[in-house]
C-alpha positions in Angstrom: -19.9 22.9 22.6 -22.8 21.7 20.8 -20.8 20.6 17.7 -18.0 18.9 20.1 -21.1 16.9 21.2 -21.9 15.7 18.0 -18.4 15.3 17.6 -18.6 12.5 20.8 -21.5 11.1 19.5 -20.8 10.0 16.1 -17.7 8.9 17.2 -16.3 5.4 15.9 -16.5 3.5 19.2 -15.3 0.3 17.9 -12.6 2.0 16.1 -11.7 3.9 19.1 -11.8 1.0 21.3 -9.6 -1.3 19.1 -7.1 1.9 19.3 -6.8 2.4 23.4 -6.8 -1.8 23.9 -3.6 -2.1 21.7 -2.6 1.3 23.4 -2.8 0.1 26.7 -1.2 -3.1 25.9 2.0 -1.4 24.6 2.1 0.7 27.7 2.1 -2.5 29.9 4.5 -4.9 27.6 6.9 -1.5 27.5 7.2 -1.5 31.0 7.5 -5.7 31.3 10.0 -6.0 28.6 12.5 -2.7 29.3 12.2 -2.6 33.2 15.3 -4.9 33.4 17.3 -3.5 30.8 16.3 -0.1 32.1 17.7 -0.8 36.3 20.6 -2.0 35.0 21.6 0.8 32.2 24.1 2.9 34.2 22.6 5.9 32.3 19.3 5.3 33.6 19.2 3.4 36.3 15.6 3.9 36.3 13.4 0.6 36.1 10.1 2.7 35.0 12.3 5.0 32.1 10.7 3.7 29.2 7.4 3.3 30.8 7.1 6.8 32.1 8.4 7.9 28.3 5.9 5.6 26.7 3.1 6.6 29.5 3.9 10.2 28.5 3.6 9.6 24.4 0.4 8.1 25.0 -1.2 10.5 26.7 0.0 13.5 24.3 -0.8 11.0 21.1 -4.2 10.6 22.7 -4.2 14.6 22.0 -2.8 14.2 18.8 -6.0 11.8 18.0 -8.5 14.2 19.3 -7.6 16.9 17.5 -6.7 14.9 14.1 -10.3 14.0 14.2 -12.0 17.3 14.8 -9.7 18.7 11.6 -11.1 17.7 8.4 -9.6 15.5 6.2 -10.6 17.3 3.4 -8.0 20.3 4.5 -5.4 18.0 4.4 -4.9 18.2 0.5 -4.1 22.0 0.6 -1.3 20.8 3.1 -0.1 18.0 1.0 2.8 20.0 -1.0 4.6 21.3 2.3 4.3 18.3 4.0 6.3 16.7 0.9 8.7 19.2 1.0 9.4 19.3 5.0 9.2 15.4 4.9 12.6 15.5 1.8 13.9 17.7 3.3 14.1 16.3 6.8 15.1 12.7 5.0 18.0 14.6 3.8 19.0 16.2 6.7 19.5 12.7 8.6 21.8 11.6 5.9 24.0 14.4 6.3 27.4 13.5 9.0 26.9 15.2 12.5 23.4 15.9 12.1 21.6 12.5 11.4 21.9 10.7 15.3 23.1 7.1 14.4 21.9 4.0 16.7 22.8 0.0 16.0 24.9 1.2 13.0 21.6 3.3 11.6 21.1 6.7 10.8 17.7 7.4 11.5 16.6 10.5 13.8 17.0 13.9 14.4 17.8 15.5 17.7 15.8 18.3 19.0 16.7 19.0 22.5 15.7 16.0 24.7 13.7 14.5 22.1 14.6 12.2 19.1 12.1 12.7 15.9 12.4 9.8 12.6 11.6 11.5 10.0 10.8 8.7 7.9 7.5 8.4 9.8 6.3 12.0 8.9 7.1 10.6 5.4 4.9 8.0 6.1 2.3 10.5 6.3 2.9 12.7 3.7 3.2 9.7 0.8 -0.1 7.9 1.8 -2.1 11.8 1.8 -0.1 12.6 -1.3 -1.0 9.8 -3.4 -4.3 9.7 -2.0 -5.2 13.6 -3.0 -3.3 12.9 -6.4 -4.7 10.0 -7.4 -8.3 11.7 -6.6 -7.5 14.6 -8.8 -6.3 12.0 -11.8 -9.0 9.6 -12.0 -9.9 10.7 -15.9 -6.2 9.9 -16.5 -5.4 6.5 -14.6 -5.8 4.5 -17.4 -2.3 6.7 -18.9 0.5 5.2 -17.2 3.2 8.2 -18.6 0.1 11.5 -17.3 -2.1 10.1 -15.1 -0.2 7.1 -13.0 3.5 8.1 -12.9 4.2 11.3 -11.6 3.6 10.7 -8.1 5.9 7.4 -8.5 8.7 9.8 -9.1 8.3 11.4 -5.8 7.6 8.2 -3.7 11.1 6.7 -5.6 12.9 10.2 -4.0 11.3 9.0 -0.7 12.2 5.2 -0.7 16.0 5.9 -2.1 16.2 8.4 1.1 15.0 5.9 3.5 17.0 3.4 2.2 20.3 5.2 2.7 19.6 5.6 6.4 19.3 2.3 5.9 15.8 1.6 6.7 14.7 -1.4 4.3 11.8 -1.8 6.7 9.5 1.2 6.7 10.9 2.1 2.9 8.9 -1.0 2.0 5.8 -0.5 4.2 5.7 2.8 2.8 6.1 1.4 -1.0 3.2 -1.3 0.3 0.7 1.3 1.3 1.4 3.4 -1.8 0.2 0.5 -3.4 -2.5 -0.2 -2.1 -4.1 3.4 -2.7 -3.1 2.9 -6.4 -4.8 -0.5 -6.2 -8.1 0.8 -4.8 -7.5 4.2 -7.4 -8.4 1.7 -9.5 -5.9 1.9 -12.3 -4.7 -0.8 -14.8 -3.6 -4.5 -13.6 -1.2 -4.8 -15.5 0.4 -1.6 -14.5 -0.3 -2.3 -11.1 1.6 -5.6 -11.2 4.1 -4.2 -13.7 5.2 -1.8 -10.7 4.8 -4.4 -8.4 7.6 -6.2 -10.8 9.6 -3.7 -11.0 9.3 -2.9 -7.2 10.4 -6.5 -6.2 13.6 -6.9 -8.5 15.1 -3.1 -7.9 14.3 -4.4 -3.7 16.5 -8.0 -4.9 18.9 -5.8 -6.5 19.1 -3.5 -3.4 19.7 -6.2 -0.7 22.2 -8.4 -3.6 24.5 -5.3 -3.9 24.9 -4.5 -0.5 26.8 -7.4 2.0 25.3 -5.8 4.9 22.3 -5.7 3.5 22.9 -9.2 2.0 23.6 -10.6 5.7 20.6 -9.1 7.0 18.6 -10.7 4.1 19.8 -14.6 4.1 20.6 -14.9 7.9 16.4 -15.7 8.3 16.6 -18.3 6.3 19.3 -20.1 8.5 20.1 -18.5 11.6 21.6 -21.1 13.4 24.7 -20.8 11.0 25.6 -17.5 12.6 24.0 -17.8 16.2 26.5 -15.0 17.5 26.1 -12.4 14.8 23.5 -12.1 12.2 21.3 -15.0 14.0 21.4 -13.9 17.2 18.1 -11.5 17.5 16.2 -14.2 15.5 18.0 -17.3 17.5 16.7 -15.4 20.6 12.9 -14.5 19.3 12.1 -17.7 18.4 14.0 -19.3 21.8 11.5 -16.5 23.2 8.4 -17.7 21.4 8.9 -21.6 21.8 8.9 -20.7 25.9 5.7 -19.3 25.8 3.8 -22.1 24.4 -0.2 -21.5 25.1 -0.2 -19.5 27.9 2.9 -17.8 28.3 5.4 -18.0 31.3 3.5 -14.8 33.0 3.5 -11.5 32.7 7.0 -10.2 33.6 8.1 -13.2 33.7 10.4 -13.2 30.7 13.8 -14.7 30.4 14.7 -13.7 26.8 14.0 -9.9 27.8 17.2 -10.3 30.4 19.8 -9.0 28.9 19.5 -12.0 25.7 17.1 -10.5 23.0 18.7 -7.2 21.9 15.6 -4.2 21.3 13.0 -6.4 23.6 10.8 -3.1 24.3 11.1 -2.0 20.3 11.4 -4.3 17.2 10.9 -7.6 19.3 8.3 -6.4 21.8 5.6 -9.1 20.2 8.2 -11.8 21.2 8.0 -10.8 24.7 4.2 -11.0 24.8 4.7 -14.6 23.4 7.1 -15.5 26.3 4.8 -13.8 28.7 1.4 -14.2 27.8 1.6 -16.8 25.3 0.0 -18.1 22.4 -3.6 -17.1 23.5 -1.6 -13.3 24.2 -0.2 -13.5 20.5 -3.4 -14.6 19.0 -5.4 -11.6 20.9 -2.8 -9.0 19.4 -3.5 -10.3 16.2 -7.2 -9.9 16.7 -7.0 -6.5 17.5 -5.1 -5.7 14.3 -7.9 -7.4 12.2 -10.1 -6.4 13.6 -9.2 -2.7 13.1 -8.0 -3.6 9.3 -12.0 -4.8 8.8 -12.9 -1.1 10.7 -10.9 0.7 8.5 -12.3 -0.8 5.4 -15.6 -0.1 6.1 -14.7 3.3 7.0 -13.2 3.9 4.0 -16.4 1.9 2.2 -18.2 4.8 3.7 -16.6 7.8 3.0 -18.4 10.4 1.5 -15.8 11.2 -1.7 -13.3 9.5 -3.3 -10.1 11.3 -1.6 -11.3 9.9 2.1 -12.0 6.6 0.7 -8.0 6.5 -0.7 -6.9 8.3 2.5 -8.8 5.7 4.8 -7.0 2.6 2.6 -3.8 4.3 3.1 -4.2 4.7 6.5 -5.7 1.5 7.4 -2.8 -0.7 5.4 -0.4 1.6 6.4 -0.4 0.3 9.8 -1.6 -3.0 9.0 1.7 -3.3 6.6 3.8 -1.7 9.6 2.7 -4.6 11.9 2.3 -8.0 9.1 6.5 -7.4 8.6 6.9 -7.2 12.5 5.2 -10.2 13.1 7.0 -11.9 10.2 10.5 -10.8 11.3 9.8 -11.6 14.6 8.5 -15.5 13.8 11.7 -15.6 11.5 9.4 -15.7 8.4 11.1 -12.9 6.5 14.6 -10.9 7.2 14.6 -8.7 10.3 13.9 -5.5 9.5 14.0 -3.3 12.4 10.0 -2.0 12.1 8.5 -1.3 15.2 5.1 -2.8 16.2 2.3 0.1 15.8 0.7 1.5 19.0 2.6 -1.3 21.3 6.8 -1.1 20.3 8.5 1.5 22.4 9.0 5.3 20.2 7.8 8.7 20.9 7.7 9.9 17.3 6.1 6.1 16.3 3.0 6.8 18.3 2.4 10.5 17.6 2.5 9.8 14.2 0.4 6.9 14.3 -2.0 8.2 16.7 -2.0 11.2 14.2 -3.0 9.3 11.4 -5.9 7.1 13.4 -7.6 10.5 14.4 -7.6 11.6 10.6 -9.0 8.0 10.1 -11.8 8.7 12.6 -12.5 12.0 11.1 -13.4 10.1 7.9 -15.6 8.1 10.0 -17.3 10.6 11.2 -17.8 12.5 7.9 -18.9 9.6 6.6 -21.8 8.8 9.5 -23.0 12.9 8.6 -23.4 11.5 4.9 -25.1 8.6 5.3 -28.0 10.8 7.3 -27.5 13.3 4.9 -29.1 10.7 2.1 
C-alpha cells in the first residue's frame, strides 16, 4: 500500500491529464459522430452501440494504463523477443484466406469470439521496444552500419512488408516513422540516417507506383474533385465537412456530413466531425492536446534515468504523435487517405488498449525518472 502511494504521488499529472482530456473527447465525438449511423444499421439498431463499445474500451484501457505504469519498463527488454515473434506471427496469420476478417476491401483483424484484435498495433509495440532495447545494447557499434545499425532494420522490413500486404500503407509508415526516430535520437550516423530515410521514401514511391489501387488511393488527394463518386468521395466529403464548421462549429451533434455522407465518421474521419461540430476553436484545442503531450513526452524521455527509457519514451511519444500528424493530414486532404485512426479519440477496441498500454509504460518512465532525480 505504501509503495502504491508513492506510486500516486509521483505520478505525471500533466501527462495523465493530457491522456483522460483527449480520452474523454473521443468518448463524446464517438457517440456524436456514430449515433446516426448506428439507429439506422439494421444490425444494430442501437444509437449508443459504439458509444457503449468505446465507453467500455476506455474504462478497461484505463486498467491497462494503471498497470503498464506500476510494471517496469526495464522488464520489458527480457520480453522483447516473444513479443516479435507473437507480433510475425499474428501478421501472418491475417494474411492467410478464412482467417484474416476483411473490412472496406482490407484485411486487417483477427476474430476472437466477439472481439476483433489488429495485429499490426501489437506490432506497433513490439518494433518501437525492440529497437529501443537493441539500439541500447549497440551503442559502441552505431557508428557500423553492416554490425551495429542494420540488424534490427531486417526485422522492421519483415514487419512493414506484412503490414503492407493487408494493405495498411498507413500504420506501416507510422511504424517506419517512429523506428526512426529512436534511431535518430540512438544517435547514429547522418548520413545513414538520411541514407535509410532515402531508401525508405523511393521503395514507399515504388510501392504505391506498382500497385493501381494503391496508385488511386495515392493521386486522388491531389485532385479529388476529378473522381467525386469514387476515389474522392471520403476527401470531397471531409473537407465539405471542415469548410461547415468554420470558427465555431455547427454544434455539437449537429453534423450533417456524419449522416449517412462521410463514410468511417466515428474512425478514420472522426477529427472532421469535431470540425463540423465544434469548429475551428474544437480543431485547434485537439491539436493542443497532442503538443502538448509530444513536449511531455520529451521531457520524460530527457529525464529518464538510462539510455533504453530515454529511446523507449521517444518511441512512444512519436509513435502516437506520428499516428495522429497523418490523420490530420489525410483528413485536411494534405496527403493520401490512409485509413489511420486518430489515437485516444477514433473509434477501436484494440486501438485504445494498445495505446493506453503504451502511455502507462510512458508514465512508468516518468516515474522512474522523478525517483532518479531525488536519488542525485
Amino acid at each position: 500500500m505504501k509503495q502504491l502511494k508513492q506510486h500516486l504521488k509521483h505520478l505525471d499529472y500533466p501527462l495523465f491529464a493530457t491522456i483522460i482530456s483527449l480520452g474523454l473527447i473521443g468518448i463524446v465525438m464517438v457517440y456524436s459522430a456514430s449515433f446516426i449511423y448506428a439507429g439506422m444499421d439494421p444490425d444494430i439498431n442501437d444509437s449508443s452501440h459504439y458509444f457503449d463499445r468505446q465507453l467500455m474500451w476506455l474504462i478497461i484501457g484505463i486498467g491497462v494504463f494503471i498497470i503498464a505504469s506500476l510494471f517496469s519498463y526495464r522488464n520489458l527488454g527480457r520480453l522483447v523477443k516473444p513479443m516479435i515473434i507473437v507480433a510475425l506471427i499474428l501478421l501472418l496469420l491475417v494474411l492467410i484466406p478464412g482467417v484474416g476478417v476483411e473490412r472496406n476491401f482490407a484485411t486487417r483483424w483477427l476474430n476472437f469470439g466477439p472481439i476483433l484484435f489488429q495485429p499490426s498495433e501489437l506490432a506497433k509495440v513490439a518494433m518501437i521496444i525492440y529497437f529501443a532495447k537493441v539500439y541500447t545494447n549497440k551503442q559502441d557499434k552505431l557508428n557500423h552500419f553492416g554490425q551495429g545499425v542494420l540488424p534490427p532494420l531486417i526485422v522492421l522490413g519483415l514487419v512493414f512488408v506484412f503490414i503492407l500486404m493487408q494493405p495498411d500503407l498507413g500504420t506501416a509508415a507510422s511504424i517506419i516513422m517512429a523506428c526512426g526516430m529512436i534511431l535518430l535520437f540512438a544517435g547514429i550516423r547522418l548520413l545513414h540516417l538520411f541514407g535509410l530515410g532515402f531508401i525508405a521514401i523511393v521503395s514507399m514511391l515504388g510501392l504505391i507506383f506498382s500497385s493501381e489501387y494503391r496508385y488511386d488511393r495515392f493521386t486522388s488527394f491531389l485532385d479529388p474533385f476529378a473522381d467525386p463518386s469514387g476515389e474522392g468521395y471520403q476527401l470531397i466529403h471531409s473537407l465539405i465537412a471542415i469548410a461547415n464548421g468554420g470558427l465555431t462549429g455547427e454544434g455539437l451533434a449537429n453534423s450533417v456530413q456524419k449522416s449517412g455522407f462521410l463514410p468511417e465518421a466515428h474512425t478514420d474521419f472522426i477529427m472532421s466531425v469535431i470540425a463540423e461540430e465544434l469548429g475551428m476553436i474544437g480543431v485547434l484545442l485537439v491539436i493542443g492536446l497532442y503538443i502538448f503531450f509530444m513536449f511531455r513526452g520529451i521531457l520524460i524521455a530527457k529525464r529518464a534515468p538510462d539510455q533504453f527509457g530515454r529511446l523507449l519514451a521517444f518511441g512512444i511519444t512519436f509513435q502516437i504523435i506520428t499516428q495522429a500528424m497523418i490523420n490530420f493530414a489525410a483528413v485536411s486532404g494534405l496527403m493520401p487517405i490512409t485509413g489511420i485512426t486518430l489515437p485516444l479519440i477514433s473509434y477501436g477496441g484494440s486501438s485504445l488498449l494498445i495505446t493506453f498500454g503504451l502511455l502507462g509504460i510512458l508514465m512508468n518512465i516518468a516515474i522512474k525518472g522523478h525517483f532518479n532525480r531525488r536519488v542525485e
